[in-house]
N, C-alpha and C positions, 0 to 999 in steps of 0.2 A: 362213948366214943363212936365216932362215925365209920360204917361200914365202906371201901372203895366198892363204888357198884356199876361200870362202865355202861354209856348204853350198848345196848345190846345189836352183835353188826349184822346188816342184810347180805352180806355178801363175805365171800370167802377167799380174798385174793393170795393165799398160800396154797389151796386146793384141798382145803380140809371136807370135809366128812360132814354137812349140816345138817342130814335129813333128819337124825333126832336133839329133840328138844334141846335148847345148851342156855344158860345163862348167862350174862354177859361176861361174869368173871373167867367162866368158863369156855369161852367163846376166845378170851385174851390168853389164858395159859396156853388153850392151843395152840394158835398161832404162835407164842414163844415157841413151846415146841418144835413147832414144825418148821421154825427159821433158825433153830439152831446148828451151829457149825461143828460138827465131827472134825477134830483138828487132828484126827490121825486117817481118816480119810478125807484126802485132797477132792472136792469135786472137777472133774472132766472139764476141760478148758474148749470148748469147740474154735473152729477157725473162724476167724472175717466171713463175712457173710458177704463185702465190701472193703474195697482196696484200693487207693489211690498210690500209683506205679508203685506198690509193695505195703504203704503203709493204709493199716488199717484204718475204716472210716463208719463202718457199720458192723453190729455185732448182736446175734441173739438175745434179748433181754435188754436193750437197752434204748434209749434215744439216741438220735445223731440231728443237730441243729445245722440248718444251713441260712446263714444270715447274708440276706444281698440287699444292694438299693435297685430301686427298680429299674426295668430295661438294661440290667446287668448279664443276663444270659443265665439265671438261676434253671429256669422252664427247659432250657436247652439239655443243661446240667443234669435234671431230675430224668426227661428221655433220654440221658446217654446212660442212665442205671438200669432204665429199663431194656439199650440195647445191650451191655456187659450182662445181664440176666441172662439174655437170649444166647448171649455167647458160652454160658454156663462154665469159665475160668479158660476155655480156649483163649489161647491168643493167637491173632490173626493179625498180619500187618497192613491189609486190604481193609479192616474196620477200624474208624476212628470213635473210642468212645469218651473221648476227652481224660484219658488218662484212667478212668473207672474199671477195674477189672471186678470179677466175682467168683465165688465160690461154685463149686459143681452143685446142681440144683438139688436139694432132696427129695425123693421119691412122692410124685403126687399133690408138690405144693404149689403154692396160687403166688401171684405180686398183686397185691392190692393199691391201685394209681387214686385218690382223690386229690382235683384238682378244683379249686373253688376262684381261681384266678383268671382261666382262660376261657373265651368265650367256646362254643361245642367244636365249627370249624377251627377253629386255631390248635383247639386239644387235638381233633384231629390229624391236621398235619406234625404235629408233636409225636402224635404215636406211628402215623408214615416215616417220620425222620428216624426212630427210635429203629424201624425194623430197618430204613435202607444203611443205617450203621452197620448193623449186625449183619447185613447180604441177605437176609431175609425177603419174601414180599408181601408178608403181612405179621403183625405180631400174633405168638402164638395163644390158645385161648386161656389160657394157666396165668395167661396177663388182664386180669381187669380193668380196664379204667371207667372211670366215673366223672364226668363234669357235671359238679353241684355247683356252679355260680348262681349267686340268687340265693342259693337258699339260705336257711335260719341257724343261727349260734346250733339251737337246740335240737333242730331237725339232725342238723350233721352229727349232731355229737350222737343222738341219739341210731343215727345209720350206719355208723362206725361200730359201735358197740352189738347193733345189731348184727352186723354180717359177720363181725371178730365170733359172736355165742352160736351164728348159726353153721358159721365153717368147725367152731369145736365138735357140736351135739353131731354133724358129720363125718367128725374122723379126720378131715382135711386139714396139712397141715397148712400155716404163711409165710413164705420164704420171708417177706420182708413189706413194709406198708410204706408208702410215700404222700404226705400230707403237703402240696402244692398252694398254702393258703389257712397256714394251721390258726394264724390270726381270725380265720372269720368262723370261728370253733368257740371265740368267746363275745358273748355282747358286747363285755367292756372290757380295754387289754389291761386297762391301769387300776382294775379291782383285784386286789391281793388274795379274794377268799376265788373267784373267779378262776384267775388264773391259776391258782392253787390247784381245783379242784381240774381244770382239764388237763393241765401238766400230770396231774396224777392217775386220770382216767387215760392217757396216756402210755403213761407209764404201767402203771396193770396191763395194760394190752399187752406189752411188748414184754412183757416177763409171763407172762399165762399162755403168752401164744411163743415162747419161746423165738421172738424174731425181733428185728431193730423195726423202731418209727421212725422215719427220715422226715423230722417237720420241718419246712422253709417257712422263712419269716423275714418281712423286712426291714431292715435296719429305719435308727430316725432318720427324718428326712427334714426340709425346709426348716422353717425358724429355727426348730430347737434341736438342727443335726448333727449328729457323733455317731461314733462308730457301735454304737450299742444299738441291741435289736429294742423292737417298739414294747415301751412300756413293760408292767409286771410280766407281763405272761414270758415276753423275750428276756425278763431277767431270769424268770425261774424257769423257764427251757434249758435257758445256758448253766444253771445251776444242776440241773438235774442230769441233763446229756452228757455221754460220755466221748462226744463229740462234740466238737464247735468247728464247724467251717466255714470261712469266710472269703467272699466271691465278689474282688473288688477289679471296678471296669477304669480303667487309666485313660486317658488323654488321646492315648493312640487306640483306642476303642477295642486293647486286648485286656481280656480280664485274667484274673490270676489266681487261683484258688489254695488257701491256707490257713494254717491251723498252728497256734500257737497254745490251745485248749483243750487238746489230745487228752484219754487216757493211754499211756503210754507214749511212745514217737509223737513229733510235732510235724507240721509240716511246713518249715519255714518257708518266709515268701519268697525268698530269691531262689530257692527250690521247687515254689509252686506250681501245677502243671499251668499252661495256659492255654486261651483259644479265644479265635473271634472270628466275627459272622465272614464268610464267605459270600458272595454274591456268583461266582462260579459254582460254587457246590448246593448254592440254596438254604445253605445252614452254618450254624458254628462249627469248626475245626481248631484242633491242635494246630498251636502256635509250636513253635523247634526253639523250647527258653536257651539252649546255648548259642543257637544263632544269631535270637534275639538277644541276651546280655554280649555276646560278642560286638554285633552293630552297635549297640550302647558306648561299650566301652571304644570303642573307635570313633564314635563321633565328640566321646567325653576328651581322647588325648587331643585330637584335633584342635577342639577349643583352646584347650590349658595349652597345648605350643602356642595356640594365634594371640591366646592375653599375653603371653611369658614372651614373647618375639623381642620387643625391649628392651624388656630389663629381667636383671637375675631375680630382683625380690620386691613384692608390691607388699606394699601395709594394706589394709582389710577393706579400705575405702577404695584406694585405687583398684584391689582385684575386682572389688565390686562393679565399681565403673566400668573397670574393662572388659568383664563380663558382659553386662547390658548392653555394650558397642559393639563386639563380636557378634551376639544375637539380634543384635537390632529387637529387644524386647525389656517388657522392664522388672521393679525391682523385683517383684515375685518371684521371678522368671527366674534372675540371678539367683537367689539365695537357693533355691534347688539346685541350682548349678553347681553352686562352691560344694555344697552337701555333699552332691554326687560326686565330685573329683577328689575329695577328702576320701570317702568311702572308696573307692575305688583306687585310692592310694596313687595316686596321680600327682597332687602339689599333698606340700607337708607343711606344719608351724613351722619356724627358723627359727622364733625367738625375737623379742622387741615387739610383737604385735605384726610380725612378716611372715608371707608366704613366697615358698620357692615353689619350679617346677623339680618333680622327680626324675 
């Protein structure tokens, strides 16, 4: 009979004890050990580390995925964490930081910014906007940032890992890590062993260093686009994080940021905070969502009186029609329309294949 003989691991991400000799099998019992659950002592639940207007979005130990398509305002997103850091869980109604609040900072710890997206200028004014949120006039130096554009799958991964072992062997602790570009972490996104292994180096970080990874990543895009981030790696992100939040830019160039992929609370979309670019203030701003679904729904009744003017009840062709003549736009156009005045409880079924007004 054959002996189980594991290979033997280089590394000890439980926090075990390696300096003497251990054999593989040996090596495996420990770590059961030492991930065993005492089920009559509860471990310590710490608070959000991050909060969107109350609900959690980043937490000690864990990942937080943020999926957007590009030129969505993700970049803006990721400095407005950086300026709720700087606010350390103040609220202030003179700083806009897109809905992002934080926890009170712990004694001595760093935010680690890598950004592999933005050119050096551009991260610059990223980190300017990040402090003129916060009232600040510069960010403080407990805030890192780093533009790695350019560089290599293996260099970054290898620079991460590096600065995560040399802030431990220092005592320092990491409020929280922000990966602006976590896609260029792997050569190839649609290699399963690949993505595996960064997800998981990843992953170790953010449970060893007791803080969340906030990685952004882009959703598909052109031929073969849907609402799923790119490839394995955006599958096993979304699998492994205990976040997914999703950062979508509409029509009216306001984006809306939600979470249907929570652990715990969701944060539905017609709930989601929102914001878009100002040209007055230089940057994205909070959108006021009740004002905005209020204007919605006013210009939704609007419509359904001017189809319904007529007559009491159109069959599904005629609302159509008369939709597309009110708007002067076409069929596309329409079928969102009906969608929306349905939702919004506006016209109703009658029965026969009719719609009234409500």
């Amino acid at each position: 009979m054959s002996t189980f003989n594991p290979i033997p691991m280089s590394v000890a991400p439980l926090g075990l004890d390696m300096s003497a000799p251990m054999t593989g099998n040996e090596v495996a019992l420990a770590q059961l050990a030492a991930a065993r659950l005492d089920l009559r002592n509860p471990p310590p639940r710490p608070p959000p580390v991050l909060q969107s207007r109350g609900v959690p979005i980043a937490s000690r130990g864990d990942i937080t995925t943020i999926l957007a398509p590009a030129k969505s305002g993700k970049s803006a997103y990721s400095s407005a964490m950086l300026a709720a850091a700087v606010l350390g869980g103040e609220e202030r109604e003179d700083c806009d930081t897109l809905g992002i609040s934080a926890c009170m900072r712990p004694t001595g710890s760093i935010v680690i910014a890598f950004d592999t997206e933005q050119s050096k200028p551009d991260q610059f004014d990223l980190a300017n906007r990040a402090a003129i949120r916060a009232g600040v006039e510069v960010l403080p130096d407990w805030i890192e940032c780093y533009n790695l554009a350019g560089c290599s799958p293996a260099d970054l991964r290898s620079m991460l890992l590096a600065k995560v072992a040399e802030l431990k062997a220092k005592g320092v602790p990491v409020w929280f890590i922000v990966l602006d570009g976590i896609a260029d972490h792997c050569a190839d996104i649609n290699s399963i062993l690949e993505s595996q292994e960064v997800t998981n180096e990843v992953h170790v970080i953010a449970r060893e260093s007791a803080c969340p990874v906030i990685a952004i990543i882009h959703r598909n895009e052109g031929r073969d686009a849907d609402p799923s981030a790119r490839g394995h790696l955006g599958k096993q992100l979304a699998r492994k994080s205990a976040y997914n939040l999703t950062l979508e830019k509409g029509a009216d160039e306001v984006t809306v940021v939600y979470s249907t992929k929570n652990r715990g609370a969701p944060i539905l979309k017609k709930d989601g905070p929102r914001f878009a670019y100002s040209d007055a203030a230089r940057m994205h701003v909070t959108v006021n969502s009740d004002a905005l679904n209020a204007e919605d729904t006013t210009e939704l009744r609007e419509l359904a009186t001017e189809v319904f003017e007529a007559k009491d009840q159109l069959r599904f062709v005629e609302l159509h029609k008369a939709v597309m003549t009110a708007g002067a736009k076409g069929k596309t156009w329409a079928d969102k329309q009906i969608k929306a005045l349905l939702k919004a409880d506006l016209i109703r079924k009658s029965g026969g294949g009719k719609y009234l007004l409500k």
